[in-house]
KETOR-279048 format. One record per atom (N, C-alpha, C, CB): x, y, z. Coordinates in steps of 0.1 Angstrom, whole numbers, plus 5000, padded with zeros to 4 digits. Atoms other than C-alpha are relative to their C-alpha. Glycine has a CB too. Layout:
N
XYZ ...
//
This chain:
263
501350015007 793797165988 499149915008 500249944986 501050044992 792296886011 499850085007 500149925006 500649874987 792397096040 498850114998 501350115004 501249915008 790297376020 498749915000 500450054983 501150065006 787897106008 499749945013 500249904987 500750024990 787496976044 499250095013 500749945004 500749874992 786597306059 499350044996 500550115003 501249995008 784697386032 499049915004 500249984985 501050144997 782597026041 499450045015 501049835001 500450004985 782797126075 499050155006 501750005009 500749844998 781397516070 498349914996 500750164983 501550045002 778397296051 499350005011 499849874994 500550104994 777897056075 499050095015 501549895004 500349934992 777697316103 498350144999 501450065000 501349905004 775197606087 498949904997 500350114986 500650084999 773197306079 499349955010 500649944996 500150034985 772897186114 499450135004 501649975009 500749904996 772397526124 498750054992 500950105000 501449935005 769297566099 499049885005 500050034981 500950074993 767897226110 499750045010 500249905001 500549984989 768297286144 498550105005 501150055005 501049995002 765397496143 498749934998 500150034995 500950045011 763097306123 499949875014 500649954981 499850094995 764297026148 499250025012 501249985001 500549934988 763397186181 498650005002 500550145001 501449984998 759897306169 499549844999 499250114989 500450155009 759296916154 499649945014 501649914991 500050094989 760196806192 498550055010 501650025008 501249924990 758097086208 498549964995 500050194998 500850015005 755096996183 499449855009 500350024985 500650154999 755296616195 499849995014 500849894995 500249944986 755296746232 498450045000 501150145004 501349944996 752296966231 498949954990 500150155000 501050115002 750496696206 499949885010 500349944987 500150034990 751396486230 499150035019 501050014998 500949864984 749896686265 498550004995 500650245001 501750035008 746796736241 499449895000 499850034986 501050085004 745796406232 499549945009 500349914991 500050054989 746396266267 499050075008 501450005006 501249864994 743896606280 498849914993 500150234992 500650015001 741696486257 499649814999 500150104993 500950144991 741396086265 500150085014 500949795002 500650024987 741196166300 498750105005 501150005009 501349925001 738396446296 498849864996 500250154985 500750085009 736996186271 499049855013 501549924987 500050124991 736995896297 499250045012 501449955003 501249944990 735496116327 498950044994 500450125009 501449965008 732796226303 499049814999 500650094978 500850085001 731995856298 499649955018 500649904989 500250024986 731995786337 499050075003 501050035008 501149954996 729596036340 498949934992 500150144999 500550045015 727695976311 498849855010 501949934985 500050094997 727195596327 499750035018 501449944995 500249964986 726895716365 498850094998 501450075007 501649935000 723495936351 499449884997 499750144988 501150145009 722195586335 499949955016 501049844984 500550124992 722395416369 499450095007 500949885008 500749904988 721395736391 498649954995 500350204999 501249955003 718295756369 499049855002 500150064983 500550174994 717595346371 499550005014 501349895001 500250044984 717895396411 498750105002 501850055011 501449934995 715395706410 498949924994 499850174996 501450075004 712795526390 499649935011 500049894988 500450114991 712595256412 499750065014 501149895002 500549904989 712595496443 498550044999 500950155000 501549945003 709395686427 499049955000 499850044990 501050154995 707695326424 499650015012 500949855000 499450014983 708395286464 498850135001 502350055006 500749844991 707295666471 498449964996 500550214989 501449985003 703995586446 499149895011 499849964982 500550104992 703295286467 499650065011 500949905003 500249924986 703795466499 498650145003 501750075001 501549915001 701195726493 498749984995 500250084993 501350134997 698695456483 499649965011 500449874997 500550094990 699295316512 499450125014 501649875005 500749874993 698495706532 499050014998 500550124998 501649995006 695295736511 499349975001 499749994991 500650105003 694195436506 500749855013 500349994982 498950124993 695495206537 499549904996 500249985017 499850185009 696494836528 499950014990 499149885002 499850055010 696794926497 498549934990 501049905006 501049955001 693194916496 499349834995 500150144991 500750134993 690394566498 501049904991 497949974998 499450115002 692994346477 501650035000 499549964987 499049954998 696394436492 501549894992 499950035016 499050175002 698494086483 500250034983 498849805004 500049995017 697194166445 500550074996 499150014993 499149955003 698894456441 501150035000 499850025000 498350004993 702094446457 500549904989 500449935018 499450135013 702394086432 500050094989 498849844997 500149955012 701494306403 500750095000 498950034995 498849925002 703994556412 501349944998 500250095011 499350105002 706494276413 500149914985 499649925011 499850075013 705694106384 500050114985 498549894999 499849955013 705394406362 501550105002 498550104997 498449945001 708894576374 500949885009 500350185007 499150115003 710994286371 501249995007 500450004986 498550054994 714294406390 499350015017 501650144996 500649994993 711994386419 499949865006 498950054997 499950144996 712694046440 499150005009 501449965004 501050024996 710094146467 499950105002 499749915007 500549874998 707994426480 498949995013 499350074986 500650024994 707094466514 499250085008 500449945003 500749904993 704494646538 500449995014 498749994998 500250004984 705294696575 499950085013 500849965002 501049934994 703194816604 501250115008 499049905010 499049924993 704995096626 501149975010 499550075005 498850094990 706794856650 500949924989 499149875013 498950095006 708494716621 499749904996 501049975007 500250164998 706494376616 499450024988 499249925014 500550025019 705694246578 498549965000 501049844990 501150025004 701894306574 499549904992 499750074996 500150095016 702094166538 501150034991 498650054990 499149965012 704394116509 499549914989 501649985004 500050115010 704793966478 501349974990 498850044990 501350105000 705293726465 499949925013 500149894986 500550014986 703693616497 500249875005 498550035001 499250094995 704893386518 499949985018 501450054995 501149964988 702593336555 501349945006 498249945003 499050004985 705993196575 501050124999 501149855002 499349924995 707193546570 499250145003 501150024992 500849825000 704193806581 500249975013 498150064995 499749944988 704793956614 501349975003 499249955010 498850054993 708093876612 501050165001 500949854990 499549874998 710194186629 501550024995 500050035015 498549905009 712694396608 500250105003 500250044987 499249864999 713494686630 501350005004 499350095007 498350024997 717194536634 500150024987 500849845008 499249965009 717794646600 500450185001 499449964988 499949864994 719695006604 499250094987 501750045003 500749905012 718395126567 498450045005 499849914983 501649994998 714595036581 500150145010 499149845008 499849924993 715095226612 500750164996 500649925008 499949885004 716495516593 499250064990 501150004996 501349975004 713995546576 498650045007 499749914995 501249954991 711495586602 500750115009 499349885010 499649894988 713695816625 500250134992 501549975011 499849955008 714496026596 498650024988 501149924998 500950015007 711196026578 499950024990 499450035001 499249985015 712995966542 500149894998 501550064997 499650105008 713795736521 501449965007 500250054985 498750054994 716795526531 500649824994 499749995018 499050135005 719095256510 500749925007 500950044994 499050124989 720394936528 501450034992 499549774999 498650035007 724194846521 499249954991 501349905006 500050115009 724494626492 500549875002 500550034989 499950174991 724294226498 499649934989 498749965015 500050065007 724193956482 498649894999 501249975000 501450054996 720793806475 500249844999 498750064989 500350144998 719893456493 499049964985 499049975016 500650105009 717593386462 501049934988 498750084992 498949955012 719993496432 501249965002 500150154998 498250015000 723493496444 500650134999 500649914987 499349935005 723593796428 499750145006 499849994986 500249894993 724094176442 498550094998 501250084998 501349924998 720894346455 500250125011 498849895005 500349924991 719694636478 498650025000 500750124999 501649994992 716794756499 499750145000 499849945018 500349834997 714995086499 498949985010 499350114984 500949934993 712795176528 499150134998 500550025008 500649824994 710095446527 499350025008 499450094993 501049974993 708195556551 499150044998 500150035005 500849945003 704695646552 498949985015 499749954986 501049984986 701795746581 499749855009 498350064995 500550124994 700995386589 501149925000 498849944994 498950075003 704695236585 500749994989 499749905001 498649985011 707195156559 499949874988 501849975010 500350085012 706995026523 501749924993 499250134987 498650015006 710194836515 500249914987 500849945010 499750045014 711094716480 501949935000 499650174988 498850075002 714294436473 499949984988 500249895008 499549965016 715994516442 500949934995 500650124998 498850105009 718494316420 500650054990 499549874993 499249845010 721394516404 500649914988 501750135011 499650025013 721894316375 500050074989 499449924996 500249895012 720994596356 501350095000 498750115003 498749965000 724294716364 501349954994 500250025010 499250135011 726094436350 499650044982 499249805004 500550015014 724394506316 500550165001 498349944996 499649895003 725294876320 501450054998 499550045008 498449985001 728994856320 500249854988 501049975020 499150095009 729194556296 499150084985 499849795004 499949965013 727494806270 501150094996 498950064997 499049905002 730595036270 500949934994 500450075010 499050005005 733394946247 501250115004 499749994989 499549924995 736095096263 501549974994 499650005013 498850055004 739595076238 499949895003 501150045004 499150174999 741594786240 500549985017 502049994989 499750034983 742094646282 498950105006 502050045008 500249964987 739794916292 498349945004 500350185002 501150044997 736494866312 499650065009 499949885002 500249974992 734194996335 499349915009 499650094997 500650074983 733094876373 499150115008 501549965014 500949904993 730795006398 500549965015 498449984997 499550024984 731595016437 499150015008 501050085005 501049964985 729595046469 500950115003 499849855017 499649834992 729895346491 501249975009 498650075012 498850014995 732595146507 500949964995 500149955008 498850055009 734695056476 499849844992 501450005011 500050175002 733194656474 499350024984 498949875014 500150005009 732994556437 498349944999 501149944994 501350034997 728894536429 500149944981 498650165008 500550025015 729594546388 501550014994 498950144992 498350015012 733094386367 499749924994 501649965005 499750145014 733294236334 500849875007 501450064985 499550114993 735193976358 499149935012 501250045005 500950044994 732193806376 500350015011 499649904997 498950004986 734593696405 500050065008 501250024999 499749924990 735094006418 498750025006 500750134994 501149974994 731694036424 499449955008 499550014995 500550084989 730493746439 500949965012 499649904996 498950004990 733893766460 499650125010 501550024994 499849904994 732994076470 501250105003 499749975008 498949975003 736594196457 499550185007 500549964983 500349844997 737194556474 501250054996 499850055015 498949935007 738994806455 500450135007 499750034986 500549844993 739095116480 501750034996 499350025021 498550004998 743295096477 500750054990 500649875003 499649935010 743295146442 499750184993 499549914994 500049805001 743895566433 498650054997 501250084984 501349904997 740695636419 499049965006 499450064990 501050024994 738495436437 500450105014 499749845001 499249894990 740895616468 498950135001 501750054993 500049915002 740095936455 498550024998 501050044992 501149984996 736595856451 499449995011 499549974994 500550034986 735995726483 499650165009 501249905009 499149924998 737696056490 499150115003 500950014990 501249915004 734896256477 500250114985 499650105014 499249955010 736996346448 499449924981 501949945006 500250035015 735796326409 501150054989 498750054995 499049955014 738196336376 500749844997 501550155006 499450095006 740496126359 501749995009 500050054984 498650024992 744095986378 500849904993 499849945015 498850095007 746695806365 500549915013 501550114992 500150114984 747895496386 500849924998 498649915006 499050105011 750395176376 499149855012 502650035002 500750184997 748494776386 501049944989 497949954994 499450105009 750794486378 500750044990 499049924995 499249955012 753394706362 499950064987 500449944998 500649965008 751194866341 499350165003 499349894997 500549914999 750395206333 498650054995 500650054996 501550035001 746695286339 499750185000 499349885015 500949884994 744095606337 498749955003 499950134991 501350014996 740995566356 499750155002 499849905013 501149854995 738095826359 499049965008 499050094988 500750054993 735795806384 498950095005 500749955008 501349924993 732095966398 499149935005 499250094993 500750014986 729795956424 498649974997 500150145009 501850035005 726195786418 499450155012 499249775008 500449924990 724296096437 499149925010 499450134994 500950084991 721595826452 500549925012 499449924993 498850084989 723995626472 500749984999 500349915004 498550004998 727295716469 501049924989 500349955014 498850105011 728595406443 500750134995 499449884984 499250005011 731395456423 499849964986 500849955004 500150025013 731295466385 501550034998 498950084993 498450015002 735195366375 499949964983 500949855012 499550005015 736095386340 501949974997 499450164992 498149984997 739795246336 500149974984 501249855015 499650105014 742095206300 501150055000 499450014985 498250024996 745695136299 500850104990 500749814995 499449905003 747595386290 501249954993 500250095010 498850065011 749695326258 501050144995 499149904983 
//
């Protein structure tokens, strides 16, 4: 009679098993391909905001270009800027703000006028800068590196443009890029940065890196952006599992890096 009653237990136990198993399998498969999905959809999510954030600063960098161009075709029309040249260059300065100076210079390269004006620097020669000079051989617009400004401290760049009588150059201050990545909430650890065209940090919630001039070219997606490569990558820092997304400012090449730790 045991024997019966343990085979009987054991017939349960078995068809039982065999009806879960089923149920079991799909349960696993479900948490797999919820799994795969949710992970598709942060890292879609996350390159959407990279972009997203890489059109805000494109569109920042053309404004300020268009400024430059409008100047420059003043200065074709109307040369010097026309009988009070000092007054308006200051008033282009004082009314767009990320504007640290704005200068005029004759075709050999030598500072006519700027503002805000400053007589131990007119005639002084700037065709050893390679942006200026690409700018005239090239008869375009042309972006310096990014440097760190003697007034500020803090990262700036130069636009050159050229025009019939010489080159209109405008010194910019990218604080506005600091304020552009510290509006994103990005989960818990994550954050976005911005890079130069050679990887050096211009914009991190960690000041440091910036005024160090911390270069991240080593890490995967800055790598892969350097690369000429956009999307999202998975990567491990400090033993930790990371996804960054990353795109390409179209004006000068930065990087827009969106990273969040992958839990």
């Amino acid at each position: 009679m045991p024997n019966r009653m343990t085979l009987r237990r054991t017939l349960v136990m078995y068809y039982l098993a065999a009806a879960c198993l089923p149920l079991m399998l799909a349960g696993i498969t479900f948490v797999q391909v919820f799994s795969r999905n949710l992970e598709k959809e942060i890292r879609e999510k996350n390159f959407l905001v990279a972009k997203t954030m890489t059109g805000e600063v494109n569109r920042f960098l053309v404004d300020y270009r268009t400024i430059l161009e409008y100047a420059a075709d003043r200065m074709t029309r109307e040369p010097g800027l026309g009988p009070f040249p000092n007054e308006r260059l200051e008033w282009m300065v004082h009314r767009y703000n990320l504007f640290e100076s704005v200068r005029v210079l004759s075709r050999e390269s030598r500072i006519q006028t700027l503002a805000p004006f400053r007589m131990d620097l007119t005639g002084m020669d700037m065709s050893g800068h390679p942006f200026i000079r690409q700018a005239i051989s090239s008869v375009q617009p042309a972006w310096s590196d990014v440097y760190l400004s003697s007034r500020t401290g803090e990262p700036a760049i130069s636009l050159a443009i050229p025009f019939a009588g010489g080159v209109v150059v405008g010194d910019m201050n990218l604080t506005v890029l600091q304020e552009i990545i510290e509006k994103v909430r990005i989960g818990s650890g994550g954050y976005a940065a911005v890079t130069d065209a050679m990887g050096a940090m211009i914009a991190h919630p960690e000041r440091a890196h910036v005024i160090q001039r911390m270069n991240a070219k080593n890490l995967d997606p800055v790598r892969q952006g350097l690369e000429g490569q956009e999307g999202t990558f998975r990567y491990r820092i400090q033993d930790q599992e990371r996804i960054g997304s990353v795109a390409r400012v179209p004006e000068t090449g930065w990087l827009m890096v969106v990273v969040q730790t992958k839990k």
